[in-house]
C-alpha positions, 0 to 999 in steps of 0.5 A: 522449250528444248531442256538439256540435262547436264550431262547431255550438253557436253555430247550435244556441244561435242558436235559429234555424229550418233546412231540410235541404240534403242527406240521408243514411244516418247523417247530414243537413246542415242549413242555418241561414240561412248557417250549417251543421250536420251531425247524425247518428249517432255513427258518423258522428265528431266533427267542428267542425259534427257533432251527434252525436245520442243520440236518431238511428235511421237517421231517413228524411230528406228535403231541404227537410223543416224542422229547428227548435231548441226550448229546448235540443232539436233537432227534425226534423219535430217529433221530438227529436233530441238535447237539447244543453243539458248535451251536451259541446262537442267541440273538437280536442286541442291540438296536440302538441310537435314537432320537426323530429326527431319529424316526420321520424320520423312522416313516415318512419313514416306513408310506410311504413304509407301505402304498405303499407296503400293500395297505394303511394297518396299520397307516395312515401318522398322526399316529392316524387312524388305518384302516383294517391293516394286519387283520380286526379283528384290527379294532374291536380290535381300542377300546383296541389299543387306551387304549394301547397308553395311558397306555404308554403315563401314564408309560412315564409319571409315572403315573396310567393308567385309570383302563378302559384303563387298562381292555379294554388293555385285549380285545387284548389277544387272540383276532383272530383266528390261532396259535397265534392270532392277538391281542397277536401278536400286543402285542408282537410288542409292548412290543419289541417296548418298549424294543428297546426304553429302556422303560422297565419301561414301559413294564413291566407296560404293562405285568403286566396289560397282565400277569394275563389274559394269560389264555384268549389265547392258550400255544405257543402264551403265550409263544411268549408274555412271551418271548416279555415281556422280550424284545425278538421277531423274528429276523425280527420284531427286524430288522424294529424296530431298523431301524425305531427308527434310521431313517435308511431309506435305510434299511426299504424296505427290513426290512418291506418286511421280517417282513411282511412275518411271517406266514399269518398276525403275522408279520405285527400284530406284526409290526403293535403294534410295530408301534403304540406304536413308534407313541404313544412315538412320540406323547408324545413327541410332546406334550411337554413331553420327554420320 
């Protein structure tokens, strides 16, 4: 059955020609004026923009080749795709109860498996290190995620962030190569973090550091952070979020191995600023402050 991502179905509904932007295996990126859609297999997860389509078979796509809605059908090149008129909307499972209790217990937990299962990549137990990661450009990138922990532990605190760490924040958009570079991928775990904490206060100090430098990355990942800023990310990386900050340890391993598996590094980048962030509230906290 066709799925539909909550930010997708208002383009589907608009009625509104695209073109394709970018092509691949099990999925295309369409453009509808300003507006993305990523459509593809269910392989390919749920996901704010992703059409899930019921009719893909590893369809030969190409850049520039026309995307139209026709009623309730999406076509490319004429040929049905997916009808979306009764497909389920998919949108992220609120976010869990936590505790500051629970989330030492997730992090405690997601740190060891992490660890185990990818290396040592990521955070080391104390949450203050971060090595090569899912990506060595993080490591150049230790500058602008150190800056990034404490503009959050400002917007707990309802404070003004150091116009420094507010600049150096920055670096991290579109840094790295690919489809969706790794530090906008960071950034995106991290606003979704923030989301799922029920920090949007907080979040949105963040966007609006990000927001007027998106020209700095490329069209389909300023799609991505738009739609992070707004609390959505894929399926998966909304999965191991919710169950860290729960502290339900028995879902992590089979958590953790889904996000890992998003494209080349995305997944873990995304999980890895998702973690930092978890450590920077967990810190915050311990310090005396609750958040």
């Amino acid at each position: 059955m066709t799925e539909v991502g909550l930010l997708a179905r208002p383009v589907l509904e608009s009625g509104n020609s695209g073109v394709v932007i970018a092509a691949f295996q099990r999925c295309f990126y369409a453009a509808f004026g300003d507006q993305l859609i990523c459509a593809g297999s269910h392989m390919l997860g749920s996901g704010p923009l992703h059409v899930l389509c019921d009719r893909w078979q590893d369809v030969l796509v190409g850049v520039g080749q026309p995307v139209e809605i026709d009623g309730t059908a999406l076509r490319l090149d004429g040929a049905v795709l997916a009808d979306f008129e009764i497909a389920p909307t998919w949108r992220p499972d609120p976010a869990p109860g936590w505790s500051l209790a629970s989330l030492a217990v997730g992090l405690r937990a997601t740190d060891a498996i992490w660890r185990l299962t990818f290396g040592g990549e990521v955070l080391v137990s104390d949450g203050q290190s971060l090595s090569s990661g899912p990506s060595h450009l993080m490591v150049a990138a230790r500058p602008a995620v150190d800056a990034l922990a404490r503009v959050v532990g400002c917007g707990i605190r309802d404070t003004t962030p150091d116009a420094a760490d507010g600049a150096e924040v920055m670096g991290l958009i579109g840094l790295g190569p690919g489809l969706t570079p790794s530090g906008d991928d960071f950034l995106v775990g991290g606003l979704v973090a923030l989301g799922a904490l029920g920090l949007p206060q907080v979040r949105d100090a963040v966007w609006r550091l990000c927001q007027p430098h998106l020209d700095r990355t490329n069209t389909i990942s300023r799609a991505h952070l738009e739609a992070a800023a707004r609390g959505y990310g894929a399926a998966v990386l909304h999965g191991a979020i919710h169950a860290t900050i729960a502290g339900r340890v028995a879902e992590l391993d089979r958590m953790l191995a889904a996000v890992s598996d998003v494209g080349e590094t995305s997944g873990r980048d995304a999980f890895t600023g998702a973690l930092v962030i978890l450590q920077a509230v967990r810190r915050h906290a311990d310090s005396g402050r609750t958040p």
